[in-house]
Each structure stands twice: as structure tokens, then as C-alpha cells.
N, C-alpha and C positions, 0 to 999 in steps of 0.2 A: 740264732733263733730270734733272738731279741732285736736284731736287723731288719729281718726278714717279716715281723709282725708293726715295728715300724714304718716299714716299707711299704705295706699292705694299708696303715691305717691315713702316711699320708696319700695317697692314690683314693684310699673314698673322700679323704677331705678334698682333694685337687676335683674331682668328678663331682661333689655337692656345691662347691663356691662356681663349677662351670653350668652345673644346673639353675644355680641361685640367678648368675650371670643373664643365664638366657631366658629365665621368666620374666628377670627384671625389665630385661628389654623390650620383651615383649609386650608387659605391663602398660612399662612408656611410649611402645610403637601403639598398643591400642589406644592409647589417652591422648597422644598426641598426633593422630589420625585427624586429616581433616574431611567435614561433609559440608559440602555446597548446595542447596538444593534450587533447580531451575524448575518453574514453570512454561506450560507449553499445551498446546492441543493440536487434537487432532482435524483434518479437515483442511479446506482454503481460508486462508482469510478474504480473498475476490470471491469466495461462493461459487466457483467452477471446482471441479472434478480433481481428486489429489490422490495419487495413486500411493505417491514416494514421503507419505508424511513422516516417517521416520530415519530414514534415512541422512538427511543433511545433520540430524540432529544427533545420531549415533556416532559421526563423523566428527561434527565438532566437540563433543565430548570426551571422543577417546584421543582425540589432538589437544585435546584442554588436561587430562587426566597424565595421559604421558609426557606434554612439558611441565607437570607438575606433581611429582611423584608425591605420594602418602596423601592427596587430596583426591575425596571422591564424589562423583557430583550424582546427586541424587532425584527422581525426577518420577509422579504421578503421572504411568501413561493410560490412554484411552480415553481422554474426558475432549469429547464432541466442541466443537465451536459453540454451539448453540448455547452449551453450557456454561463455557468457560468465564464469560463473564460474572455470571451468579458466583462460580466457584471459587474465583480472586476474592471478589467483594467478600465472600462469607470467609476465608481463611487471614482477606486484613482483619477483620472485626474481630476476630479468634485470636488475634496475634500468631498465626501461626503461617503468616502465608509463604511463600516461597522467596529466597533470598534476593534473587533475579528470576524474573519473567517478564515474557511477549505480551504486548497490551496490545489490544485493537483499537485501531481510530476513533473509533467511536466513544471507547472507555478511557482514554487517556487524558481529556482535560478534568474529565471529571476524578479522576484520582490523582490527578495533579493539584488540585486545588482543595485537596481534603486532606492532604500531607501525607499520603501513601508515597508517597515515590520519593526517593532518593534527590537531593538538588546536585548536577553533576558536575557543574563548573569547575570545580577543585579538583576533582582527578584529571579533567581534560585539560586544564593548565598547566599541573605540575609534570603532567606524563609526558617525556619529552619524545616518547615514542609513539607519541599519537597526535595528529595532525586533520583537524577537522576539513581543512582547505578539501581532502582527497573526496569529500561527498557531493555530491550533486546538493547544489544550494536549496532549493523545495524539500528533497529529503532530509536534511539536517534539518531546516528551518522549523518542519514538521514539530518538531522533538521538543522547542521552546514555546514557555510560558511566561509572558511578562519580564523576557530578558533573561530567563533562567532555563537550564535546560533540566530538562530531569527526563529524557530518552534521550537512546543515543539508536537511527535508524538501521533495519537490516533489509527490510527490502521494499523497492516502490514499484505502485503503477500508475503510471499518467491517464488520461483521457484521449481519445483519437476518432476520429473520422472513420469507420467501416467503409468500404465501395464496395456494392456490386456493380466491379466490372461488366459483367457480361451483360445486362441490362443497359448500361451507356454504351456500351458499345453496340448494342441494338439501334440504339437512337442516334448513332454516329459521332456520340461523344467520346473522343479515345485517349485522351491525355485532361489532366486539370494541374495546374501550376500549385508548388509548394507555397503560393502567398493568396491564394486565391481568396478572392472576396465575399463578404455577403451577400454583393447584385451578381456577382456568376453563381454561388448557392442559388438564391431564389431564382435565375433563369434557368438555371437547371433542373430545378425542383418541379417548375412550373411547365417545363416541357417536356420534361417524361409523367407527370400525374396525368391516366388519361383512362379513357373506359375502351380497353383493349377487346375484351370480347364483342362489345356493341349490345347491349342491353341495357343500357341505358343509367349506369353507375359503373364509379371508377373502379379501377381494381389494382392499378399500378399507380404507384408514390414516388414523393421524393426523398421524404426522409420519416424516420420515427425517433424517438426519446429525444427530442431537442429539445431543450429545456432553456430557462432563463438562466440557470446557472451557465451552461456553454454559451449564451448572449453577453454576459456580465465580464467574463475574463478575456474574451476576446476583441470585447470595446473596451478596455478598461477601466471599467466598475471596479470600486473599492468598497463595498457596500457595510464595511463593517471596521471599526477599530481593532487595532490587534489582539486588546483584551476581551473583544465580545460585552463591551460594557459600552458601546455608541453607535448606531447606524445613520447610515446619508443613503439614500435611493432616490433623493431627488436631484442628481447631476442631470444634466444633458444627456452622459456618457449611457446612465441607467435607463431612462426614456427612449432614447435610441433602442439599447437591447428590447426592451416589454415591444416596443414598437414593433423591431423586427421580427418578436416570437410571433407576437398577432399575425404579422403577413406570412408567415411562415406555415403556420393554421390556418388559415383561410383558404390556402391552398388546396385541402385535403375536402374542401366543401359539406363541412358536415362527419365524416366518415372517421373513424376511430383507428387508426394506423398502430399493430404492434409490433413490438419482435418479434413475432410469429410471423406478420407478414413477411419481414426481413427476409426470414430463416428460410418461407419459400421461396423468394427469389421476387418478390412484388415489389420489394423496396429499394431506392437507388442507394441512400446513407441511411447510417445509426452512428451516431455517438456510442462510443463503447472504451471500455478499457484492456489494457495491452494485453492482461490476463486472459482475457475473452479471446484475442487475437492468438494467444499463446497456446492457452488450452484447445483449441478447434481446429488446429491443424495438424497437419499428420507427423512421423516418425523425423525428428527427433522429440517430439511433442506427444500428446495424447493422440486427440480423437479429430475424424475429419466431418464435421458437423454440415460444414454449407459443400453438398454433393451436385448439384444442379447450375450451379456458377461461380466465377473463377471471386474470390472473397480480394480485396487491396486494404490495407490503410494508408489513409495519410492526414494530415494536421487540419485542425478544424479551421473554418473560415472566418475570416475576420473582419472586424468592423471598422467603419471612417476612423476612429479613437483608439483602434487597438491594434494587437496583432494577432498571428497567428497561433497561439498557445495555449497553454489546458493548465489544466490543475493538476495535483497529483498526490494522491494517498499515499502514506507510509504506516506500515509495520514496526512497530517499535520493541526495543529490548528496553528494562528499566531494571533499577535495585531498590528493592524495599529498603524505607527509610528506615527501619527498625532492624534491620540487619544488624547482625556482629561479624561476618566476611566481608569488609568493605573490600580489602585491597583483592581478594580473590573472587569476590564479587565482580568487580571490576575488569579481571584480567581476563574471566571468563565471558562477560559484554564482548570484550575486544574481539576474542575467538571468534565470535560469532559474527561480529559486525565490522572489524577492521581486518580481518586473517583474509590475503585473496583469495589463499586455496578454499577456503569454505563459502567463501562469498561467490568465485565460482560457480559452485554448485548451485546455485540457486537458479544456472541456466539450464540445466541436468534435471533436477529435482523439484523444483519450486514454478510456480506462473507467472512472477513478476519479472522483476528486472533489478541486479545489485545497485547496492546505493554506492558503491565504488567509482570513482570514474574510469581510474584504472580498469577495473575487470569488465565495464560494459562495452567502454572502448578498445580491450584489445580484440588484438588480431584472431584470435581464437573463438573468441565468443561471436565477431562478428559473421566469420568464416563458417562456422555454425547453422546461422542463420540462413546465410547466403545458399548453402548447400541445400536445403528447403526451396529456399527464392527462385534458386537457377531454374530448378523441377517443373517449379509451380506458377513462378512470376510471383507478384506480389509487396509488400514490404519495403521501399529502400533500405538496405541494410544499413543508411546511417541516420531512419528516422528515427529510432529510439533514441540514442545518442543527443540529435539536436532538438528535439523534444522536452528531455529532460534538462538539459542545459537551459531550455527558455520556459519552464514551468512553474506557477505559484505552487505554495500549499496550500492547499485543501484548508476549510476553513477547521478550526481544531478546540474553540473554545468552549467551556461549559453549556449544556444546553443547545447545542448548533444543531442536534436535531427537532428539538420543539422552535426553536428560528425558521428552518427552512420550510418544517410545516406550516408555516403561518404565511412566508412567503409564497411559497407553493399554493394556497389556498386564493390567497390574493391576487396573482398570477391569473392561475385558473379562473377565476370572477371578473376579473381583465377583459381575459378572452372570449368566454363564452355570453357576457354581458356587452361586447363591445364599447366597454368604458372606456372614456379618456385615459391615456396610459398614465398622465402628469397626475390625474386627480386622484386615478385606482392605485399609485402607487403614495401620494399622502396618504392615505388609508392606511395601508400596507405598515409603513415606517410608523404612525402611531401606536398600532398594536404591537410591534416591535420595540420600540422604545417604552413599552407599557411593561412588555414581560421582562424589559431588562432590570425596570426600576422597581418590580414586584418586591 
């Protein structure tokens, strides 16, 4: 009897120490749980149409969460682009903002030089599993301030040339060479601007949105120090460009040229971006925007001093500097911006183009495109590819858009004043070198 009540008492003891056992662990599994938290929005960052804003993101999460068991990443959805900038800035100031998140162009030098962001050099050195060489040099470049990077990119769009084909090829123009000139541009421009119905105002153009900036990187203007703390506008190189924007408008006699016009089919070029290009055509893409004539791109035209190349915006991922997940911080960047399989997707889901060179040059992505192209014509399927390869970045320093407005301003006063280019741009670089030294 005394066995048998023995027997009895250790069995609740073995079944209390196994209970104890698995609270405890429990305990420890919940304490020692990890949460990552990303920022993100919803929306384009190019300002075209985004069906799949969720998607790439669900993907690289649950590929970041499963090589990383007991880590969970955690993430505010539904907050609009529009927003999202207020949204960063007000959860830095709160100390609460998210461990990693997507900055926009626009917002990035500015939170780089307020000490929001992470300095990333030290993980990209010691990681022997990460190799910057694999980015497109514009895209990475993007990312640096002053020698220091504190973004590491996830996806870019270049600038490009629009054609409506079918308009030149009205006019008997049926091919234009990948090196082509600023005197074929404006012989071109100047021979299809014409007043087609006969009433006595033009109605058909040569180009819209040409701007000084597509002048400057295509003659090789350097119009600013890396820092955004020096401008020169008075090279040759720059006088040239104002020069050519002038003849370039002058063309249009008066007449106000938009992407409206384009869109009907009035316009021969537009400067645009790849996303533009991306979004506006059809399946394996969104939506087929230009219905009335056959849409091409190709590399903008180039000046005596330059070449034929663009600039090119990047999307950035970054770590708050205030973080306590550096190294998961870190590994979850990677996911996003060195994983091909997600990077991938971003020809699937996204409007730009990976900053991979791998995944935008292979065969798959290319074949992709091709399968569009065959249909439709359009595209060489290896201008994206050499495009990016020959692309600045974008200018990215504090204040670059209160700069360009003033450039812009001046520009404009340029043209519509027929000022000397030489004089109107001393002008220009004073008030410029005013704001710098504010």
C-alpha cells in the first residue's frame, strides 16, 4: 500500500517538474523572441500606378522570418507615400521609429545628415557575404554621403528618351542610332514641329519635358560638388547645355508643349522614366496608356562634351541609427536588397529595375521583356542593362530640391528673357552659392 501511494506521489511530482519544465521554456521562448520592425508604404515611389504593393514585401519577410527562426518582423501597413515622409520624421523625433526602413530620394540626404540613419560601412566590410561590386554603380553610389554610406539600394529608375514611333515614321524617320546627337535631336525636332491641320498654329512637336538637367549629364556638367556645398555652372560644358535648351524651345515658337500632348500622339520625344515606360504597357505590366501609336525608348541625345546617359534615382533601404537589432537589422537589408530571388520580383511586382546586375542581366528577366517587345516592338531588350551601367546618380544632397528650384527659375528667365546663357547663368550660380552659404 505504501508502494502504491509512493508510486502515485512520485508521478505528480514527475508531471509538476514537467509542467514547471514547460512554462519555463516557454517563459524563455517568449523573452527571448525576437521583433524587428520595418518601415514601408504603400504606393509608387515613381508616382505611377501599384497594384502589387504588398506583395514583394510579404515575400521577403516570410523568406527573412523562416531563415531566421524565433525572429519576427513587424511592420505598420497602409500609410500612403504622401505620408510617409511626415510619418519617418515624426516616429525619429519620438524615438520610436522603425529599425529599418525605405527612404525616398528626396528624404534621404536629409536624414543622413541629421544622424537618423545608420553609417553602414562596418557591416559591408566585415560581411564576407556581401559584395557591393554586384550593384549597378549609380545605384549604390546613390546610397553615399561624404564617403559614408548609410543606404544600401533596392531598386532604381534611369531617365530615357520616349518615341513615338509612329509619328517619325509619318515623317519618314524610321530608325535613330544609340549615339545619336543633339544636331540629329534638333533636326529632328525641327522637322516634324509643323501646323498639320493648316490654320495657321502648330499642333505637332518635337519634344516635351526637356529640361536643363537632361542638357547637363549629357554634355558633361558637373554642376555641383559631391557634398552639395559648391557649384560651377560656368564651364563651357553648362553654356553649351542652357544654350541647346534655348534652341530647343524656340522651336515650339511660342507654344506650351505637354505630356498631354505626348499622350495624344502630337509629340515625337519626352524624357521619361523607365517606370513610365514600365507601367504603360501591357501584360506582363499594368496598363496600355499610349493606344493610338506604337510608344519606343531609347538613350537620350548627347552633346559635343558628353555622352549618351541619364541619371538615375534609387530607392533606398536604411537602419536607424538608434536601433538595438543591428546585426538583424542588417540581415533583413540584405533580404531585401541582396537576395536575387526577391530582387527578382521587383520585375513581377515593382516598376523600376533591380539594382542587381545579376538579376537585371539575366536571361529571364531579359526574356521577359522580350516576350512584350516581340508583340509590340519597342524597347531593345539590352537598353536597360546598358543604360544603367553608363548612368550618374541623381543628385542626392541636402536641399537639392530648393537648388533645382532656383536653377529651374533661372533656366526659365534664360529662355523666355533670351538672356545671354553665360550672363543668365552667373546669375544663377550666385544665388546658388548664396543658399549654400545661408
Amino acid at each position: 500500500m505504501k508502494k502504491k501511494k509512493m508510486k502515485n506521489r512520485f508521478g505528480v511530482l514527475v508531471c509538476l517538474a514537467a509542467a514547471a519544465a514547460i512554462a519555463a521554456a516557454s517563459v524563455y521562448y517568449f523573452h527571448s523572441k525576437k521583433v524587428i520592425t520595418l518601415g514601408f508604404f504603400t504606393g509608387s515611389t515613381w508616382n505611377v500606378p501599384d497594384a502589387y504593393t504588398y506583395q514583394l514585401i510579404d515575400d521577403a519577410v516570410g523568406k527573412f522570418e523562416a531563415e531566421h527562426p524565433g525572429v519576427t518582423v513587424r511592420f505598420v501597413s497602409g500609410i500612403p507615400k504622401d505620408d510617409y515622409s511626415e510619418y519617418i520624421a515624426s516616429a525619429l523625433i519620438k524615438g520610436n521609429a522603425p529599425d529599418v526602413f525605405f527612404v525616398l530620394p528626396e528624404d534621404f540626404s536629409t536624414f543622413a545628415s541629421t544622424g537618423a540613419l545608420m553609417e553602414l560601412d562596418s557591416f559591408i566590410d566585415k560581411d564576407s557575404d556581401y559584395d557591393q561590386s554586384q550593384y549597378y554603380d549609380a545605384s549604390f553610389a546613390f546610397g553615399n554621403i561624404s564617403g559614408s554610406q548609410y543606404g544600401i539600394p533596392f531598386e532604381s529608375v534611369p531617365s530615357m528618351m520616349f518615341v513615338n514611333k509612329t509619328l517619325l515614321r509619318n515623317e519618314g524617320i524610321n530608325e535613330i542610332s544609340s549615339d545619336w546627337t543633339w544636331e540629329d535631336f534638333y533636326q529632328i525636332c525641327s522637322k516634324v514641329t509643323k501646323d498639320t491641320d493648316r490654320n495657321g498654329i502648330e499642333d505637332q512637336f518635337g519634344v516635351c519635358n526637356y529640361t536643363w538637367q537632361h542638357a547637363f549629364v549629357t554634355n558633361g556638367v558637373v554642376p555641383f560638388d559631391a557634398n552639395g556645398t559648391n557649384c560651377n555652372l560656368l564651364s563651357e560644358n553648362a553654356i553649351e547645355a542652357v544654350d541647346f535648351v534655348k534652341a530647343i524651345n524656340d522651336l515650339t515658337k511660342g507654344s506650351i508643349v505637354t505630356a498631354d500632348d505626348f499622350d495624344r500622339g502630337n509629340v515625337a520625344f519626352m524624357p521619361a522614366l523607365l517606370s513610365d515606360y514600365r507601367t504603360y504597357k501591357p501584360y506582363p505590366w499594368s496598363i496600355k496608356k499610349y493606344t493610338n501609336f506604337e510608344l519606343d525608348c531609347i538613350t537620350l541625345p548627347r552633346g559635343e562634351r558628353g555622352e549618351n546617359k541619364s541619371t538615375m534615382s534609387t530607392l533606398l533601404l536604411s537602419m536607424n541609427s538608434r536601433t538595438n537589432n543591428e546585426k538583424l537589422a542588417w540581415e533583413l537589408m540584405k533580404t531585401f536588397c541582396y537576395d536575387i530571388e526577391i530582387q527578382s520580383e521587383i520585375y513581377t511586382y515593382k516598376e523600376g529595375a533591380s539594382v542587381l546586375k545579376t538579376v537585371t542581366d539575366s536571361v529571364t528577366t531579359m526574356l521577359s521583356i522580350d516576350q512584350v517587345l516581340s508583340e509590340e516592338g519597342g524597347m531593345d531588350i539590352n537598353l536597360i542593362t546598358s543604360i544603367m551601367e553608363d548612368a550618374d546618380p541623381d543628385y542626392n544632397f541636402r536641399d537639392i530640391a530648393s537648388v533645382k528650384g532656383i536653377i529651374d527659375e533661372g533656366i526659365e528667365n534664360i529662355i523666355n528673357n533670351g538672356m545671354d546663357s553665360k550672363i543668365g547663368l552667373q546669375t544663377i550660380e550666385k544665388r546658388v552659392r548664396s543658399f549654400f552659404s545661408r
